[in-house]
N, C-alpha and C positions, 0 to 999 in steps of 0.2 A: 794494367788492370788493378787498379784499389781491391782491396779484402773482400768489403761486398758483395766485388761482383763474383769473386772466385767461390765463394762460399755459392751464391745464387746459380751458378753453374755446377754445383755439386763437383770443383775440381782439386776442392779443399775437406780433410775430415781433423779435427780433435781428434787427439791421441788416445782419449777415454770411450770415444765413439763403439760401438761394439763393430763385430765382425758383418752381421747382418744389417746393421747404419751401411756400411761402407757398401757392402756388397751393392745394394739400393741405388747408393750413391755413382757407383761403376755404371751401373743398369742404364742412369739416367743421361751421365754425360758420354755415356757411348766411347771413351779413352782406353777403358780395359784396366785405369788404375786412378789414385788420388793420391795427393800429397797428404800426410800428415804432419800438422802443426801443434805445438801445448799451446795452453791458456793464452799466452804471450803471445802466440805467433809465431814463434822460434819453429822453422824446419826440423824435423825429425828424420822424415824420409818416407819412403815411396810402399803403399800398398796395391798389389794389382790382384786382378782376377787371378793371376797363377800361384801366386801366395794365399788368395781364400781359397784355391781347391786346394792345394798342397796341408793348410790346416786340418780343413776336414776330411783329407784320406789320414790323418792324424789323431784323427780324433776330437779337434775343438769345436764349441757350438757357435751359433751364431749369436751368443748371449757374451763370448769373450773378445773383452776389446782387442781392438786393432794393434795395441802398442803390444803385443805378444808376438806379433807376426811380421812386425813394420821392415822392411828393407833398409838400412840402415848406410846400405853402400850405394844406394842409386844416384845416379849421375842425375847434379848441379852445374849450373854454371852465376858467378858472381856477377853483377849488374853492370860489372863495364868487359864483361863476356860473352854480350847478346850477340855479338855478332858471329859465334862460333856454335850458335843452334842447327845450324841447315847443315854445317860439316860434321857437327855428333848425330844428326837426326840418318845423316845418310851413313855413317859407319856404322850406327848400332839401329835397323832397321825394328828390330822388336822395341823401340823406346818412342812410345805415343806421345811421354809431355816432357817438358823439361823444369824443374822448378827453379827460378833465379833466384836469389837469396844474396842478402845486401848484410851490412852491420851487423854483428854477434849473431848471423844466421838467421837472422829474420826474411821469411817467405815474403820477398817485395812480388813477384808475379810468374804464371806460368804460361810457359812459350808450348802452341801445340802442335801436333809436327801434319803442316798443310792444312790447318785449321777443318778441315773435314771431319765430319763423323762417320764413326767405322760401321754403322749402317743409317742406312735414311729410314 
């Protein structure tokens, strides 16, 4: 999947995005999360809906960006490790996408687990 598309899939947010962007963005691709990338594209790491509620039983609006909240340990796998998405998808059953990430960490595409939306 080129940039594009991930972006037109709402499977992508900027790290400057606020909290309320992303939430939107969760809303629409039905994953329950997005990757966040900077300006560059460079991977940051993973915000999910349990991370936007966990902010706001904390207190943040939906005015404060994502990169406050970003998950910063969420499981990747490198582009000549596609082939170990269906064995991490099935060990860690709460993990909807996977982002693969190529050279200096750049987001080359994200793998989604059974290509399904988690509602119709």
């Amino acid at each position: 999947m080129p940039h594009p598309k991930l972006m037109e899939q709402n499977l992508v947010a900027n790290e400057n995005a606020s909290i309320g962007e992303a939430l939107k963005m969760i809303t629409d691709n039905q994953r329950g999360a997005v990757a966040v990338v900077d300006d560059d594209f460079v991977y940051q790491g993973v915000v999910s809906d349990g991370e936007i509620r966990r902010a706001f039983v904390h207190g943040a609006t939906q005015l404060a960006p994502i990169s406050k909240i970003v998950n910063l340990n969420a499981r990747t796998l490198h582009t000549d490790e596609r082939d170990q998405a269906n064995a991490l998808f099935a060990k860690h059953p709460e993990i909807t996408l996977i982002p693969i990430v190529g050279k200096r960490n750049k987001l080359i595409d994200i793998i989604i687990r059974n290509g399904t939306r988690r509602k119709a």
